[in-house]
N, C-alpha and C positions, 0 to 999 in steps of 0.2 A: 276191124276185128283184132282182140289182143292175141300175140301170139303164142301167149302160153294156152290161151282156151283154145284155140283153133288146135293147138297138136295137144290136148290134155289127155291124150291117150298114150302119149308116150311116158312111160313110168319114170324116166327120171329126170324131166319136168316137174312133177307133182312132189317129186321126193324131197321133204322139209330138208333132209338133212345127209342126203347122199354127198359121196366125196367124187371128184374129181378137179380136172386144169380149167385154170381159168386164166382168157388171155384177155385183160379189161381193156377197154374201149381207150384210147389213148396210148395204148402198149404197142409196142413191136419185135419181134420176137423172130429171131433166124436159125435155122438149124433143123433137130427131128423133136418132137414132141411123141414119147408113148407110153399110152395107157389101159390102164384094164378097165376103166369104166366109159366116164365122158371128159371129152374135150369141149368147153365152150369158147369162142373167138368172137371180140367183140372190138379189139383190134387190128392190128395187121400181123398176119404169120405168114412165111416165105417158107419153105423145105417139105420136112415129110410127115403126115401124120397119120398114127397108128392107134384107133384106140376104137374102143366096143359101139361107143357113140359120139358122133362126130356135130355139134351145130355152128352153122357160119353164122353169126347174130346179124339183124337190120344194119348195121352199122360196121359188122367187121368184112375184112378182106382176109383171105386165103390162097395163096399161089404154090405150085408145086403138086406134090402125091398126095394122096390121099385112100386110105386102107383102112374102112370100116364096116362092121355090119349095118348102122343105120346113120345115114349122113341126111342133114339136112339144113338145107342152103335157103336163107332169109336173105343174106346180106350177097357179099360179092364171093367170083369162086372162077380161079382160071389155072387149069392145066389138069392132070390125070386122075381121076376115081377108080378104085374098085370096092364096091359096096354090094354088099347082097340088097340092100332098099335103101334107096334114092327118094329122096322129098324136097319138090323145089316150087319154093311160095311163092306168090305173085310178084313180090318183092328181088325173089333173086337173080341174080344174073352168072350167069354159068358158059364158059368159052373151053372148048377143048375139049378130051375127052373120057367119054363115059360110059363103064364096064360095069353091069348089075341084073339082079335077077327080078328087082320088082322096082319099078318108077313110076311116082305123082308127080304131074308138074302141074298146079295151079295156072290159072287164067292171066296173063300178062308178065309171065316169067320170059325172062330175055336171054335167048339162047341161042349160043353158036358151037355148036357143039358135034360131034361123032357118038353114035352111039352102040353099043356093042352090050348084047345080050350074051351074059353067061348061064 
């Protein structure tokens, strides 16, 4: 299943011409990343990110914080969340821990993680 149809309810997927970061697939990127929209990662980010909507792509890696209304982890994801909604596709893999008020995890997502309901 492609990933943008599986989540096409998320509005800024769909959105032709929405702005936000993009961290492309062969990038590597250390430090804080923050925004008012979305963050996509499709390479490797290490530190802190701060933005409205957070996706870890099939292919990227994310290490460090993470402070979003809606995070969702396709690809890889190791160290601290706090998201009010949590979406983690069959695809993702997620170690460490995870602070939120609502979470999907898809069927064969790989996970070692704490979980902490706010």
């Amino acid at each position: 299943m492609n990933v943008r149809s599986k989540f096409s309810d998320v509005e800024f997927l769909t959105k032709a011409n929405g702005s936000g970061t993009v961290v492309s697939s062969g990038s590597r990127l250390e430090g804080r990343i923050t925004s008012p929209s979305t963050i996509s990662i499709s390479g490797l980010v290490e530190g802190e990110l701060n933005a409205s909507e957070i996706v870890i792509e099939k292919e990227g890696i994310a290490k460090g914080s993470i402070f979003a209304e809606h995070l969702i982890i396709i690809g890889k994801f190791e160290g601290k969340v706090s998201a009010n909604k949590i979406t983690i596709a069959s695809t993702g893999s997620v170690k460490g821990d995870l602070s939120y008020s609502r979470v999907t995890i898809d069927d064969g997502a790989l996970l070692d993680v704490n979980f902490h309901k706010i």
